[in-house]
Steps between C-alpha positions, in 0.01 A plus 500: 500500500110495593457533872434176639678314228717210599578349139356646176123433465473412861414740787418509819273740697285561833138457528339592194182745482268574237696823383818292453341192303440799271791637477666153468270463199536816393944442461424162337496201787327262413484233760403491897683290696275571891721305799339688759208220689190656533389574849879641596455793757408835323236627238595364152345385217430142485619229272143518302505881479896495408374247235203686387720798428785335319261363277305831469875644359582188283717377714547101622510450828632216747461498875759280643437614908848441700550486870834498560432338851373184238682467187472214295694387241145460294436953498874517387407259186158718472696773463730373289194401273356850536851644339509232264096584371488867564596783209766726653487733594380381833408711818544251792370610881434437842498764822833611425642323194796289698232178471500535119885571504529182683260330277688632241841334617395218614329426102830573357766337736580274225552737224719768692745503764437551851703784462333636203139465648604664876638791277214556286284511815700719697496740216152556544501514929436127545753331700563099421843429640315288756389309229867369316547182670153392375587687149796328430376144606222563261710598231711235570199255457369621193 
């Protein structure tokens, strides 16, 4: 299993830098998923330059920013999209990678279990359990 990777073709990782896109590139992802907002504290690329170098590597590239302080149910169905449009496999981000993890879940709540998606997540160092009751209701709705 790929570091990072929470189902096959999907993986999560930390901020990305230059180097990395290219390496990404380089093992064969082909799509940018960015969750990190611009403007977050520390020295990053931004969304443009992210964009400008995914592009510059053939590679799509969605920013879907997420604060988890305001989630709305409208970034969980542009993710969803993203997933749905992007050619796997696809390198998803933010500071640490538990946004994009939770992004991640939160996309697929309907097609796995709560179960299923905390376990995939805690595989890679991201944990969910805080997140079954809302999960399984959403599973339960779809």
């Amino acid at each position: 299993m790929l570091q990072g990777q929470i189902e096959e073709g999907f993986n999560v990782f930390p901020q990305l830098t230059h180097g990395i896109v290219a390496d990404l590139a380089k093992a064969g992802f082909k799509t940018i998923i960015n969750n990190r907002p611009d403007g977050e504290r520390g020295n990053y690329p931004t969304n443009v330059d992210m964009e400008a170098l995914a592009k510059q590597h053939g590679m799509q590239y969605f920013f879907i920013p997420v604060n988890p302080m305001a989630l709305t149910m409208e970034m969980v169905e542009d993710f969803a999209d993203a997933l749905k449009k992007a050619e796997g496999p696809i390198a998803a981000y933010c500071a640490s990678g538990r946004r994009s993890a939770m992004m991640w879940a939160l996309a697929n709540a309907g097609r796995l279990s709560a179960d299923e998606i905390i376990s995939a997540c805690a595989a890679q160092g991201h944990d969910l359990s805080q997140m079954r009751p809302m999960l399984s209701q959403m599973a339960a709705a779809a």
